[in-house]
C-alpha positions as CSV (number, residue, x, y, z in Angstrom):
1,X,15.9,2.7,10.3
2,X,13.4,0.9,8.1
3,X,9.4,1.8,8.7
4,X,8.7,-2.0,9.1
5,X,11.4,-2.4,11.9
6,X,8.0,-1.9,14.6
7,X,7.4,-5.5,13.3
8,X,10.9,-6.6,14.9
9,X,10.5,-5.1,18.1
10,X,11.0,-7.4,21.1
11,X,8.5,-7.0,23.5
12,X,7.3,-9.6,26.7
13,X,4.2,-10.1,26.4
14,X,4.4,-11.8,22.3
15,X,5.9,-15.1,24.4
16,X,2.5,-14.9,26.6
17,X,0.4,-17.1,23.8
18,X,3.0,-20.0,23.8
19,X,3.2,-20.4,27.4
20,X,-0.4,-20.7,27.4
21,X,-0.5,-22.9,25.1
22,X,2.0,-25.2,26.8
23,X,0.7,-25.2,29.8
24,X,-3.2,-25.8,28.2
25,X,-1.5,-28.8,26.6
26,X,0.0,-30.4,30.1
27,X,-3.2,-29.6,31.3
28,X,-5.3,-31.3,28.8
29,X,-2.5,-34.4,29.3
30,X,-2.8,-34.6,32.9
31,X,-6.7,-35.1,32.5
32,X,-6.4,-37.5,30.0
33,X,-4.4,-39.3,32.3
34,X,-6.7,-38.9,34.9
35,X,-9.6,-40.0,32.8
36,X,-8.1,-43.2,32.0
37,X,-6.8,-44.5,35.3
38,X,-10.0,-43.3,37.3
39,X,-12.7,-44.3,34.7
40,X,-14.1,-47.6,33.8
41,X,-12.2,-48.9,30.4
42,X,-15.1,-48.4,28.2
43,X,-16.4,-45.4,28.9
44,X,-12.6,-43.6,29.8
45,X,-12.5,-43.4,25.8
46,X,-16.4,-41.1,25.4
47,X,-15.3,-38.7,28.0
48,X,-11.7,-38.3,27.0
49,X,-13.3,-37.6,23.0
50,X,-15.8,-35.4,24.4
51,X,-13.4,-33.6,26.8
52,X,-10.6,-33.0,23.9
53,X,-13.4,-31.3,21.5
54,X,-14.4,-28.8,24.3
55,X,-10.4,-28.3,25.0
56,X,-9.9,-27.8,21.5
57,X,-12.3,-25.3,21.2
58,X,-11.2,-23.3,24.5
59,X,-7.6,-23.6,23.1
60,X,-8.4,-22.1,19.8
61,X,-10.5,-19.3,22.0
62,X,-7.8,-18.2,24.1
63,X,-5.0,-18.6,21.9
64,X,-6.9,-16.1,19.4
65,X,-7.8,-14.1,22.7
66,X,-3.5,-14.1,24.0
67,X,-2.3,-13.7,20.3
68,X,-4.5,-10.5,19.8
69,X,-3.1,-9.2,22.9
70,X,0.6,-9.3,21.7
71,X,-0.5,-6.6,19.0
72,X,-1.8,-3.9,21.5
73,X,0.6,-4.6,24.0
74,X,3.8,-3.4,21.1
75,X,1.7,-0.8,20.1
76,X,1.2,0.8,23.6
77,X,4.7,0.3,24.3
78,X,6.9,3.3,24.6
79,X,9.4,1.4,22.0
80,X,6.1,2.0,19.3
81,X,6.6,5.1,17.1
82,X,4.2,7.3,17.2
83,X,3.0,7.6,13.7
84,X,3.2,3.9,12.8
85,X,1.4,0.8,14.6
86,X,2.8,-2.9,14.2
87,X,0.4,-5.2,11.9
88,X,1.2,-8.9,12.2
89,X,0.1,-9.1,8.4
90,X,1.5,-6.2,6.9
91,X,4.5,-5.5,9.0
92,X,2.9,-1.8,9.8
93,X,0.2,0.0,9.2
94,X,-0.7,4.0,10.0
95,X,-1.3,4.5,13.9
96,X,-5.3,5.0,14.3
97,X,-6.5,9.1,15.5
98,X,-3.2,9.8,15.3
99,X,-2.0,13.6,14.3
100,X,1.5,14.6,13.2
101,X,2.1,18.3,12.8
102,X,5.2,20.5,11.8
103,X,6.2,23.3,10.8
104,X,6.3,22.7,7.2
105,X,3.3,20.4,7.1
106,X,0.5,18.4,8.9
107,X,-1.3,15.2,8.6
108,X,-4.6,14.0,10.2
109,X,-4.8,10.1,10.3
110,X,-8.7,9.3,11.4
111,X,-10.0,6.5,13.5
112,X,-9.8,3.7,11.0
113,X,-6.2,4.1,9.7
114,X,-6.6,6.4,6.2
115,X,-5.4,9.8,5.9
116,X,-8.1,12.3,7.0
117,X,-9.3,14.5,8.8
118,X,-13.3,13.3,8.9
119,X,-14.6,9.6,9.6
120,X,-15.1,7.7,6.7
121,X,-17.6,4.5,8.0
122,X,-17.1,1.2,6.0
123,X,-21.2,1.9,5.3
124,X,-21.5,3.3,1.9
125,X,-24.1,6.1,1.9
126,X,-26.9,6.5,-0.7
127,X,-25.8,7.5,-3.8
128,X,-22.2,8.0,-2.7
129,X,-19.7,7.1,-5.1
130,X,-16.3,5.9,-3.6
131,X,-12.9,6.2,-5.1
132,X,-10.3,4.0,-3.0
133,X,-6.6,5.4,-3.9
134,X,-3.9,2.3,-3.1
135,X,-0.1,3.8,-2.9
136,X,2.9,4.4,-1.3
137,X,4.2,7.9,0.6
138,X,3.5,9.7,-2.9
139,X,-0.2,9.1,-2.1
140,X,0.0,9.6,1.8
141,X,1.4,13.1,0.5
142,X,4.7,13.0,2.5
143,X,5.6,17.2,3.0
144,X,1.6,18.3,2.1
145,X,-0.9,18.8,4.4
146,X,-4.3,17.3,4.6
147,X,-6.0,19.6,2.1
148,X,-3.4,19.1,-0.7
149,X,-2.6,15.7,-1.6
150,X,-4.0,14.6,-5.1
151,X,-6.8,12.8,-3.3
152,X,-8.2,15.3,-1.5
153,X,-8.0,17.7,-4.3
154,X,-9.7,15.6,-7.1
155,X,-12.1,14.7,-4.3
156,X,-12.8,18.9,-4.6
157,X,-13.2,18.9,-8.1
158,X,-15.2,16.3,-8.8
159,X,-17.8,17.2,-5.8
160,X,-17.5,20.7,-8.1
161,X,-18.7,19.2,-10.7
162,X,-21.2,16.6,-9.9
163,X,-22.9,18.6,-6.9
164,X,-25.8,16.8,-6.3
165,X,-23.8,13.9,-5.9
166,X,-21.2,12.7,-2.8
167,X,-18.2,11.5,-3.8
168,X,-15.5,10.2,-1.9
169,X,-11.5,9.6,-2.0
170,X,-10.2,7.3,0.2
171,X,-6.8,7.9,0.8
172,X,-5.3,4.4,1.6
173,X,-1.5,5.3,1.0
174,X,1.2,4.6,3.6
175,X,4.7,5.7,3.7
176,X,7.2,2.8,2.8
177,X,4.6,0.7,1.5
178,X,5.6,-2.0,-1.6
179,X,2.8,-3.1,-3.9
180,X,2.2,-6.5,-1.8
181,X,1.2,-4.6,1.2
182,X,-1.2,-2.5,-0.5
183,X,-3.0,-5.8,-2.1
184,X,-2.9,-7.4,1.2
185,X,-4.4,-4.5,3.0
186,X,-7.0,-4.0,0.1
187,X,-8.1,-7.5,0.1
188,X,-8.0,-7.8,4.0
189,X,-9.1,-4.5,5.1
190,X,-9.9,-1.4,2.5
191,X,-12.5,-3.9,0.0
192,X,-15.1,-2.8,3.8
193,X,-15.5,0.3,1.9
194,X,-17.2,-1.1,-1.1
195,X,-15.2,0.7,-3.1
196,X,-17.2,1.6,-6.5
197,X,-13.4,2.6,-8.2
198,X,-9.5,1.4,-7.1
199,X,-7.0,3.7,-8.3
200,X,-3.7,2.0,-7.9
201,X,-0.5,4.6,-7.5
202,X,2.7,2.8,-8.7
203,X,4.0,1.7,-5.7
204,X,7.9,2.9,-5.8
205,X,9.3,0.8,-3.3
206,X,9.9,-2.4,-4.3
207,X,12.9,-3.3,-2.3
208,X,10.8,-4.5,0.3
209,X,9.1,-7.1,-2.1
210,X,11.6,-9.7,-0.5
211,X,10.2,-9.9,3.2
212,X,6.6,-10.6,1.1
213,X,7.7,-13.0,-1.8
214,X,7.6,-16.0,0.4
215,X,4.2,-14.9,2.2
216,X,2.3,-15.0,-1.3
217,X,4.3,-16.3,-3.7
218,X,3.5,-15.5,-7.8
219,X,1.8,-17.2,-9.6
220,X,-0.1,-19.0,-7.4
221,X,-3.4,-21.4,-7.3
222,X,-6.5,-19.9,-6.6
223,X,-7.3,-22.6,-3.7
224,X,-3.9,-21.4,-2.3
225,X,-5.0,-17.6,-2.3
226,X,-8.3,-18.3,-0.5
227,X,-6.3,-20.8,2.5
228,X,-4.2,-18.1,2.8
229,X,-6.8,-15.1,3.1
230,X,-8.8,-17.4,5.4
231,X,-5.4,-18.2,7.8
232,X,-4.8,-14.2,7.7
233,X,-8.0,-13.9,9.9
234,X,-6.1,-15.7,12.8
235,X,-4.2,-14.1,15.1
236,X,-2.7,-16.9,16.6
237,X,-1.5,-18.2,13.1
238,X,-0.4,-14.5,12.5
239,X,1.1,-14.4,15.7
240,X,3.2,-17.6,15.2
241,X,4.6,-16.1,11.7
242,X,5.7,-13.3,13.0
243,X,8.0,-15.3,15.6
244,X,9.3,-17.2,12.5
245,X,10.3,-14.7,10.6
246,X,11.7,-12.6,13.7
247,X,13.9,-16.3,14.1
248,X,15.2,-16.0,9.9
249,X,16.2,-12.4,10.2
250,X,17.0,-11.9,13.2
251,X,16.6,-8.4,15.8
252,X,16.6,-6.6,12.1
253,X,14.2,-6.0,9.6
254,X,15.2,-7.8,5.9
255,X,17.6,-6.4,3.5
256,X,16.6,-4.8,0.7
257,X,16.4,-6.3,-2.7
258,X,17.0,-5.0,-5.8
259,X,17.1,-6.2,-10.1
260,X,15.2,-7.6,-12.2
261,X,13.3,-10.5,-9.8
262,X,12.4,-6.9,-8.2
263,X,11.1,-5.6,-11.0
264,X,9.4,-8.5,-12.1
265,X,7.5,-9.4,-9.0
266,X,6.5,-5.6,-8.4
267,X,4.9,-6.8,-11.9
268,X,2.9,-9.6,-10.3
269,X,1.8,-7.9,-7.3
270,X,0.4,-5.0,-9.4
271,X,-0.7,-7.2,-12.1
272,X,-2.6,-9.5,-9.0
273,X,-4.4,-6.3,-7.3
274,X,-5.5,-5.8,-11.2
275,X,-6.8,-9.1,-11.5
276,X,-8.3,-9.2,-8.1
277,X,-10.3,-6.1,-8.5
278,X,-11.4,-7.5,-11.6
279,X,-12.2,-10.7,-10.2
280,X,-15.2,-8.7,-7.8
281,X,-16.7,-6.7,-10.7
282,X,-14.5,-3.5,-9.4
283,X,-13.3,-1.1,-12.1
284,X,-9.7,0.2,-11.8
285,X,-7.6,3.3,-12.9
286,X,-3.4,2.9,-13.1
287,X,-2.1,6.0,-12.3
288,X,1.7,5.9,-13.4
289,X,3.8,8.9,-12.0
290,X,7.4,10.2,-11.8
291,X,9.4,12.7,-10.7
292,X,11.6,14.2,-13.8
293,X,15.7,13.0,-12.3
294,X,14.2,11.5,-9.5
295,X,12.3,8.5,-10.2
296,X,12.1,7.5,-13.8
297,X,9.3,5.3,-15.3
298,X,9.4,1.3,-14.2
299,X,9.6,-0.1,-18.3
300,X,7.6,-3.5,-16.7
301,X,4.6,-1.5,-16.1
302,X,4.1,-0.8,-20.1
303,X,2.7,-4.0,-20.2
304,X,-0.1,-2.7,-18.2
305,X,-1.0,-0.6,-21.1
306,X,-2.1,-3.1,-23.2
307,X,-4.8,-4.6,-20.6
308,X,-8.1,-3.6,-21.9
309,X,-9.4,-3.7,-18.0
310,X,-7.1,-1.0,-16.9
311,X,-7.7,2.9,-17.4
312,X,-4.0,4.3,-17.6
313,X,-2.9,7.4,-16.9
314,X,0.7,8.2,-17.2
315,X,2.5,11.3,-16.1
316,X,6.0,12.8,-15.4
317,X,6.2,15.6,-13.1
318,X,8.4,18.6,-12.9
319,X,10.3,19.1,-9.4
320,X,10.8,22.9,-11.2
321,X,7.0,23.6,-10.7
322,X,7.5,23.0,-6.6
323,X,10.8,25.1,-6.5
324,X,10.1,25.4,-2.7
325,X,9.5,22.4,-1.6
326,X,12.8,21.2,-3.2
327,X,14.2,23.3,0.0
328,X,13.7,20.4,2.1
329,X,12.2,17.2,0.6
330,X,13.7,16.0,-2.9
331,X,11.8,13.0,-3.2
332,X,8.1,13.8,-2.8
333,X,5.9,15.7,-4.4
334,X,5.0,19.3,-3.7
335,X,1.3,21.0,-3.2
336,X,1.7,22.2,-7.0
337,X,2.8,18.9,-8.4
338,X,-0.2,17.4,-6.0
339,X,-2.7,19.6,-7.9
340,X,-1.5,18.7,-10.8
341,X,-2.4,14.8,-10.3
342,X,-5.6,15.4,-8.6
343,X,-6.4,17.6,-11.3
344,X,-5.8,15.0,-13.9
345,X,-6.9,11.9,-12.3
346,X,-10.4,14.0,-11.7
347,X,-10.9,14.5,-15.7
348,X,-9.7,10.9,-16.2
349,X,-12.5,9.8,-14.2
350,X,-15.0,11.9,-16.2
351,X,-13.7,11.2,-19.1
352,X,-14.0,7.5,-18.3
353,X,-17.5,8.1,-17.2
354,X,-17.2,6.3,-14.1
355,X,-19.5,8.5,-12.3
356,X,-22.0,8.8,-15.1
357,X,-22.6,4.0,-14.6
């Protein structure tokens, strides 16, 4: 089963905000009606104006107020998984205070949604240099636990080195995630933590890139991107999306799709987080990974080594060097490859002087 398939879940209460709305709009109807047999000709017309602005304004109220509702009702449902809520924007997101523990490994998710085991407020503290990490389930750290993903351990040895000084990672990967969820969560969301650096992962899963290519299409106008970003904050407009797309595909979530439009739009949506960062003044760091016969390197992201904005760092890893971890996950990896990142990424930052601006 697909990890956005929480986003297709049928539940009773998402029909609650249409009904509402039909029934607000008889009601505003039957008054109008009312208004104009009852009242005098000429002033019929002044009260019906000034009634429909104050309808219009309770209807937006309490559509926003029914539409919100739809969310938390899913995600209290005993259909929700566990370690995943449904997001009307980005189809899922990580469930909030939510712990998942196993034998193998463990994973603290705090109260806003990142990976961790401490709060991390969207107040930036005095002095404190932030470092937001955008990825997939290679930067969630799928099969290691809290303390050994790459974040948390260049987090380690950077606070080593610069000890007068708090630094830190924000670890916004998610499982399953394609590189247009991360920029729409980054420019919705994770941009509250005044980030002072974005280190963008290569997201690997670009398969999902067709359920988004219609939601912000590439290239695209500026004055189209802010309309967007500005609908985005509406539930009710989220809300009424979701039900369209639920109607195209269906009970299931959208097939995967794979070639070179793929490959080319996982360009774009990389290349956009790039230029939006860029766009608020925001320095970011490319961090370009593989896993030697299990994920080779994307050729479209070379391009990105030519951008004079971007800091690069590109890196194959060895499944050999995680020999035990190979026992049961092939695909992600290990504490020893994770160390190996975080150790890298942490002298890429010195070396870039990023903490020394």
């Amino acid at each position: 089963m697909s990890l956005d398939r929480i986003f297709f879940l049928d539940h009773p209460a998402e029909r609650l905000p249409l009904w509402w709305a039909a029934g607000m709009c008889l009601f505003y109807l039957l008054v109008c009606l009312v208004l104009r047999l009852a009242v005098k000709e000429r002033s019929a017309w002044k009260l019906t104006l000034g009634f429909s602005v104050l309808f219009m304004a309770n209807f937006a109220a309490m559509m926003e107020y029914q539409a919100g509702r739809v969310e938390e009702a899913i995600n209290s449902s005993a259909l929700a998984d566990r370690r995943l809520q449904m997001d009307m924007l980005l189809f899922y997101k990580l469930r909030k205070s939510s712990v998942f523990n196993s034998f193998l490994w463990n994973c603290t998710v705090n109260a806003k949604g990142v990976r961790s085991r401490t709060a991390i407020p969207y107040e930036k503290g005095k002095d404190e240099f932030r470092v937001l990490v955008l990825g997939d389930s290679w930067t969630f750290g799928v099969a290691v636990n809290d303390d050994e993903t790459f974040c948390a351990v260049a987090e380690r040895l950077l606070r080593r080195r610069y000890p007068g000084r708090p630094i830190t990672f924000i670890n916004a990967g998610v499982p399953g995630y394609c590189s247009a969820q991360g920029l729409l969560y980054l420019q919705r969301e994770l941009i509250r933590y005044s980030p002072d650096l974005v280190v963008v992962k290569n997201f690997l899963n670009g398969g999902e890139l067709v359920s988004f290519r219609k939601i912000y299409p590439l290239p695209s106008p500026a004055w189209k991107k802010a309309l967007r970003l500005a609908l985005w904050r509406s539930s009710f407009y989220l809300h009424v999306r979701r039900l369209v797309i639920k109607a195209a595909y269906g009970r299931d979530a959208p097939g995967r799709d794979e070639g070179a439009q793929v490959a080319e739009d996982d360009y774009l949506f990389h290349k956009e987080i790039f230029d939006w960062c860029a766009g608020k003044k925001i320095p970011t760091v490319f961090l370009d990974i593989t896993l030697k016969g299990v994920v080779a390197f994307q050729p479209e992201f070379d391009r990105f080594l030519k951008d004079p904005r971007l800091r690069c760092i590109k890196l194959e890893l060895d499944p050999a060097v995680d020999p035990e971890a190979l026992r049961w996950d092939r695909g992600h990896p290990g504490a020893r490859n994770n160390a190996l990142v975080g150790s890298r990424l942490a002298q890429a930052l010195v070396d870039g002087g990023y903490l020394s601006r």
